[in-house]
N, C-alpha and C positions, 0 to 999 in steps of 0.2 A: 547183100548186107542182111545179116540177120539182125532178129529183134532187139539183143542187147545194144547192140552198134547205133539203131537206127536214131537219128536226131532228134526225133519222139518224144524217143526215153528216156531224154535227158532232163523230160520236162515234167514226166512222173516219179514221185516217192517210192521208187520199186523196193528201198530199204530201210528198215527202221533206224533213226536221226539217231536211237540214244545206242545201240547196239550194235547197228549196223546188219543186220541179218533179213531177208527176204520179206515180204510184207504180202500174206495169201488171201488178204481180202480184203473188200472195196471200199471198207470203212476206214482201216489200217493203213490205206493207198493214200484217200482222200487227208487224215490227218499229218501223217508221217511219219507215224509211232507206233507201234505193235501194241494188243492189248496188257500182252506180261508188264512191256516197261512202263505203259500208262498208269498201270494198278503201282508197279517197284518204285517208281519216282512219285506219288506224290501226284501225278496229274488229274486225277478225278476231283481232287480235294479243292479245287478253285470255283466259282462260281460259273453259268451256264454261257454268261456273255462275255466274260474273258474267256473261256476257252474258244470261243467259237473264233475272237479274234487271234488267236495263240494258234489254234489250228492251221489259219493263215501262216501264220511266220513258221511253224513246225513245217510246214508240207515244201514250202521254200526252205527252210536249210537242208531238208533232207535232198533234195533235187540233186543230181550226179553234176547239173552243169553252175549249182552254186559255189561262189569261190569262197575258202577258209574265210579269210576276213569278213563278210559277210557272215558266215556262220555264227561267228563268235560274238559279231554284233547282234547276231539275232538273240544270243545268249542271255546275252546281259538286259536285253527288252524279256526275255520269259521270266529272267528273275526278277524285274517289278511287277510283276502280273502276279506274281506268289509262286511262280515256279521254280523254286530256287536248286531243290535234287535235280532236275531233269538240268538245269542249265550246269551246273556242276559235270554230271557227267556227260554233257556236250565238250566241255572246254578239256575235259582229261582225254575224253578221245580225239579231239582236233591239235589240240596244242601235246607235241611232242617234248619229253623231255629232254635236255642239250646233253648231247655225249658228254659236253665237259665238267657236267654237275658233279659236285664233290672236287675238282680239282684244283691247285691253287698255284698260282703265278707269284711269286715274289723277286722284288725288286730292291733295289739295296743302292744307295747312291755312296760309291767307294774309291781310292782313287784308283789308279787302273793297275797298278801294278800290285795290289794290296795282296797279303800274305802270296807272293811272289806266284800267283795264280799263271800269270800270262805269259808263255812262251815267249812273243816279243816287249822289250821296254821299249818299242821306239815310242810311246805315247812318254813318258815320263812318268810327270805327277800328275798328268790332269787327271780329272774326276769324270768317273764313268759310269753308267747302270750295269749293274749287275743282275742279272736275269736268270735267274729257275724255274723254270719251266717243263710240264712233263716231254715228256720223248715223242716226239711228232716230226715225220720225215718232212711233210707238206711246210712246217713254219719252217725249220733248218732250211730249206734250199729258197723259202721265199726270203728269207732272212737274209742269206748270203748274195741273192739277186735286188733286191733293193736297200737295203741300208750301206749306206757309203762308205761309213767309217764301224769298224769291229771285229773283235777276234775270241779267239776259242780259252775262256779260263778252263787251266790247268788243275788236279787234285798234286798238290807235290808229294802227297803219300805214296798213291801208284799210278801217276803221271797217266791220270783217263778226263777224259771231259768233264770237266765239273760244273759250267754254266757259260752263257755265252755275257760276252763284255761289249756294251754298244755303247757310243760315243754321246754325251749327253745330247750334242745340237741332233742327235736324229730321233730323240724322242716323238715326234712325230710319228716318223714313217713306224718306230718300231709301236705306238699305239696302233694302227692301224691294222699291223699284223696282230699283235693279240687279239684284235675286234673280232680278225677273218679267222682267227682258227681257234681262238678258246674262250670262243663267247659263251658263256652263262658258270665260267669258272671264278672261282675267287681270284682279287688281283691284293694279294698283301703291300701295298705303297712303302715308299722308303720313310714317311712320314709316320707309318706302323698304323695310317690306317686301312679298310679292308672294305672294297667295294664288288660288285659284280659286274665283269666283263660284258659289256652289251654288245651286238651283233654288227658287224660290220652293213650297213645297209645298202652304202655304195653299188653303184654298179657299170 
């Protein structure tokens, strides 16, 4: 086992919290912070007994065996302390952006057979969601494997998929897939209002 490996290490700041980059001496170890990003964010600007306790909390979130959530908490305790840069660019580098940012889900309650979209009438008249959504093989086949009642709306111009048709009573199951595959996209409601998808937490 070498040194990176060892269970040790886990328990040293061997990288700077706001950068992420190697940390080549024992003061930068002991904090968790490099002196570039100390001086770049704003950390010298606090008083001498906040920092000292801030030091604490920097040298724990930089630890390799601290978990995100914890990080991020410690974020939000550096920006009452007056750390407000350094906790800033903690949370950009810990919190990732959602692949589906910028994306938009719209929903449309129509009845099912509307502008003669649907290959089959066996539904008749009843009312259905109408779903646009972008091109994701993972929702299509989850879609097709859990929701009980739904079918493939049709473009009648040149007869290609144009959005999927699910049955109102499965609105359930079909939030649940949005949750799991286009969490942090926009969901345009058939009410024309516009929220953001949040993450399926489940597990």
């Amino acid at each position: 086992m070498n040194y990176e490996n060892a269970p040790s290490t886990a328990l040293l700041a061997t990288n700077c919290l706001a950068c992420n980059r190697p940390l080549r001496d024992a003061a930068s170890v002991e904090a968790g912070i490099g002196p570039v990003c100390r001086k770049k964010y704003g950390y010298g600007q606090i008083d001498e007994a906040t920092r000292v306790e801030a030091n604490v909390l920097i040298h724990e979130a930089a630890r390799a065996d601290t978990e995100v959530p914890r990080v991020l908490e410690i974020a939000t305790l550096l920006e009452s302390m007056g750390a407000s840069k350094l906790a800033d660019k903690v949370r950009t580098r810990f919190i990732k952006p959602s692949k589906n940012e910028g994306k938009t889900v719209t929903i449309e309650r129509l009845p099912f057979v509307f502008a003669e979209w649907s290959r089959s009438h066996v539904w008749g008249d009843e009312v259905a969601l109408h779903v646009w959504a972008p091109r994701n093989k993972e929702f299509n086949a989850d879609l097709k494997a859990t929701v009980s009642k739904y079918d493939r709306g049709v473009d009648t111009l040149n007869d290609k998929f144009n959005c999927w048709v699910v049955a109102s009573k499965c609105r359930v199951e079909l939030w649940r897939l949005l949750r799991r595959h286009f969490a942090g996209a926009t969901l345009v409601a058939p009410e024309g209002k516009s929220v953001t998808i949040p993450a399926d937490t489940r597990h």
